[in-house]
C-alpha positions as CSV (number, residue, x, y, z in Angstrom):
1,X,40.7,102.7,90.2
2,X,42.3,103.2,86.8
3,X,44.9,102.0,84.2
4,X,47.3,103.8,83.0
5,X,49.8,102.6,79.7
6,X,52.6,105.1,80.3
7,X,56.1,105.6,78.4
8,X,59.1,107.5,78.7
9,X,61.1,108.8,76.7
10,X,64.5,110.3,76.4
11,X,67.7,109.2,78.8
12,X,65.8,107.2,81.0
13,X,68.1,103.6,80.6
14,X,71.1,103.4,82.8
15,X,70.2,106.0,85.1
16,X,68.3,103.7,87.6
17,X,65.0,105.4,86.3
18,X,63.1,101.3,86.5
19,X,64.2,101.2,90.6
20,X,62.9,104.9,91.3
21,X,60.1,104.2,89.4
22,X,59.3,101.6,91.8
23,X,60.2,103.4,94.7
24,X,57.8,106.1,93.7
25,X,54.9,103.3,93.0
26,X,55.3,101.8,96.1
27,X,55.1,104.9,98.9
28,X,51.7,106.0,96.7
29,X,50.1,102.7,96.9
30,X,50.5,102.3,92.5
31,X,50.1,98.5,91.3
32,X,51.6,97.2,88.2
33,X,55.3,97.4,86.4
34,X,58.3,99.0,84.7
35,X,60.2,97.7,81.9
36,X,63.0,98.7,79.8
37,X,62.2,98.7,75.8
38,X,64.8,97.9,73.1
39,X,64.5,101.5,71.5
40,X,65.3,103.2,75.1
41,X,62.5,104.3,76.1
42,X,60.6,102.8,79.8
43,X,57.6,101.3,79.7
44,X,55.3,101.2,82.7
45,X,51.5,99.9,83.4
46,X,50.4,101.9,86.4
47,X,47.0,101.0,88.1
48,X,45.7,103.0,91.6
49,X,43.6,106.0,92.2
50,X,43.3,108.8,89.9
51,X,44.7,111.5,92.3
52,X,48.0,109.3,93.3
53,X,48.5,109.0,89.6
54,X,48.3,112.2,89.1
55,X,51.3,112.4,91.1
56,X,52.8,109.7,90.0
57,X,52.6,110.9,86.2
58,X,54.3,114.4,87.8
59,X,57.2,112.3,89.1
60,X,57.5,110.5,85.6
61,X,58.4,113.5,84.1
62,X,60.9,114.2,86.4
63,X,62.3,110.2,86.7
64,X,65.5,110.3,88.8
65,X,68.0,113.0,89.2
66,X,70.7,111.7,86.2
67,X,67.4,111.3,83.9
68,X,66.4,113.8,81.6
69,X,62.7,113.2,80.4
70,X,62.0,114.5,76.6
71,X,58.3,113.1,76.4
72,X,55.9,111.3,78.5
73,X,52.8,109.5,77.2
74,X,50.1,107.9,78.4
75,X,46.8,106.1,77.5
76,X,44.2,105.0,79.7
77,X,44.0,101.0,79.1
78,X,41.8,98.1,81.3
79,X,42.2,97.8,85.0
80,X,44.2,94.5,85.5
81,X,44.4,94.5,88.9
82,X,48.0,94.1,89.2
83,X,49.2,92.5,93.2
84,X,52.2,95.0,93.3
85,X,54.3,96.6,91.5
86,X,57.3,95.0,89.8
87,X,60.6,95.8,88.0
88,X,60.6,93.5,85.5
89,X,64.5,93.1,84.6
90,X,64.3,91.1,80.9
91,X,61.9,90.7,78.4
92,X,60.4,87.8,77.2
93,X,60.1,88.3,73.7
C-alpha cells in the first residue's frame, strides 16, 4: 500500500476533471480524494497498490477529454488509510 500527494496542473477546473478522477479511483480500487485549489490546479491524495497507481498516475496526465494537463507532480506521503475515495466539493479553509 502507498500514499501518493499528487497535483495537477494546467486546465483541469471546469472540465469535470474532480468526477473522472473519481471514476478512474473507484474501478482501480484507489482510496482517498480530489479537490480543487484556489490557483487552479487539482489536488488529490491517492492511497492503493503501487501497480494500480501507476495507472492511475498515467490517467492523471491525461484527466478527461476537455482537460489539457501541463504538469503532474507527485510525492510519496504517509499511508492514511483513506475508506474510499471522495470528491470533496468546498474547502474548508
Amino acid at each position: 500500500m502507498k500514499h501518493l500527494n499528487i497535483t495537477v496542473q494546467g486546465k483541469v477546473q471546469g472540465v469535470f476533471y474532480r468526477a473522472s478522477t473519481k471514476a478512474v479511483a473507484d474501478q482501480l480500487g484507489i482510496r482517498g480524494f480530489v479537490k480543487n485549489e484556489r490557483n487552479g490546479d487539482v489536488y488529490i491524495e491517492a492511497e492503493g497498490e503501487a501497480s494500480f497507481l501507476e495507472m492511475f498516475l498515467e490517467w492523471c496526465n491525461e484527466g478527461p477529454e476537455r482537460a489539457r494537463v501541463t504538469a503532474v507532480n507527485t510525492q510519496e506521503g504517509e499511508v492514511k488509510n483513506y475508506r474510499n475515495f471522495e470528491v470533496v466539493k468546498k474547502s474548508l479553509l
